[in-house]
C-alpha positions as CSV (number, residue, x, y, z in Angstrom):
1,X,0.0,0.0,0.0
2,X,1.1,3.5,-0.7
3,X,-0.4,6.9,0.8
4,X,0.2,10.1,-0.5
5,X,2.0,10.8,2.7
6,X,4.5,8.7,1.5
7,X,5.9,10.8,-1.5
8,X,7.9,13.3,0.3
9,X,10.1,10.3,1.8
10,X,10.2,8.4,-0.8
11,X,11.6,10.8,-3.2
12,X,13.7,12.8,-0.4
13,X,15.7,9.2,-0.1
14,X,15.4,8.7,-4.0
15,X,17.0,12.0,-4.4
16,X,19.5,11.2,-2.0
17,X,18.5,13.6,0.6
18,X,16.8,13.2,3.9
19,X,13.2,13.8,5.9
20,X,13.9,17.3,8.1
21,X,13.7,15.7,11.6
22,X,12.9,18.7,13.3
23,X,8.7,18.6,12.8
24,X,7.2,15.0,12.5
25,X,6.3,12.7,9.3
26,X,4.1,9.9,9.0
27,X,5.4,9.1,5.7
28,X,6.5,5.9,5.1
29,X,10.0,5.7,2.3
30,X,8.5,2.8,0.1
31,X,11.7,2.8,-1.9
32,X,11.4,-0.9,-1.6
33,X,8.1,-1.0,-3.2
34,X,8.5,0.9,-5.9
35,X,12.1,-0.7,-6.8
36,X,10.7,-4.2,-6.6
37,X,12.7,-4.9,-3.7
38,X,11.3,-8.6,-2.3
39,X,13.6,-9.1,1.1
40,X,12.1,-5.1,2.2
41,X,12.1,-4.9,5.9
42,X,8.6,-4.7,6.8
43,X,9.4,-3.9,10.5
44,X,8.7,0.1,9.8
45,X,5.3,-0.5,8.8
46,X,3.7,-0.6,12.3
C-alpha cells in the first residue's frame, strides 16, 4: 500500500536527501516498493 503521505520520503531518499527531523512525518519511504525490492524490511510499517 502506498499513501500520498509517503511521496515526500520516498523521493527525499530517492534523491539522495533526507526527511527534516525537526517537525514529524508519518510518511513511510517505500523505496522498496517501488524498486521491486522482495527481502524489504517490513518492521517500519507498524
Amino acid at each position: 500500500m502506498f499513501s500520498i503521505m509517503d511521496v515526500f520520503p520516498t523521493f527525499a531518499k530517492l534523491a539522495g536527501g533526507n526527511v527534516p527531523d525537526d517537525r514529524p512525518s508519518d510518511g513511510i519511504d517505500q523505496r522498496n516498493l517501488l524498486l521491486g525490492d522482495n527481502d524489504a524490511d517490513v518492521a517500519n510499517i507498524c
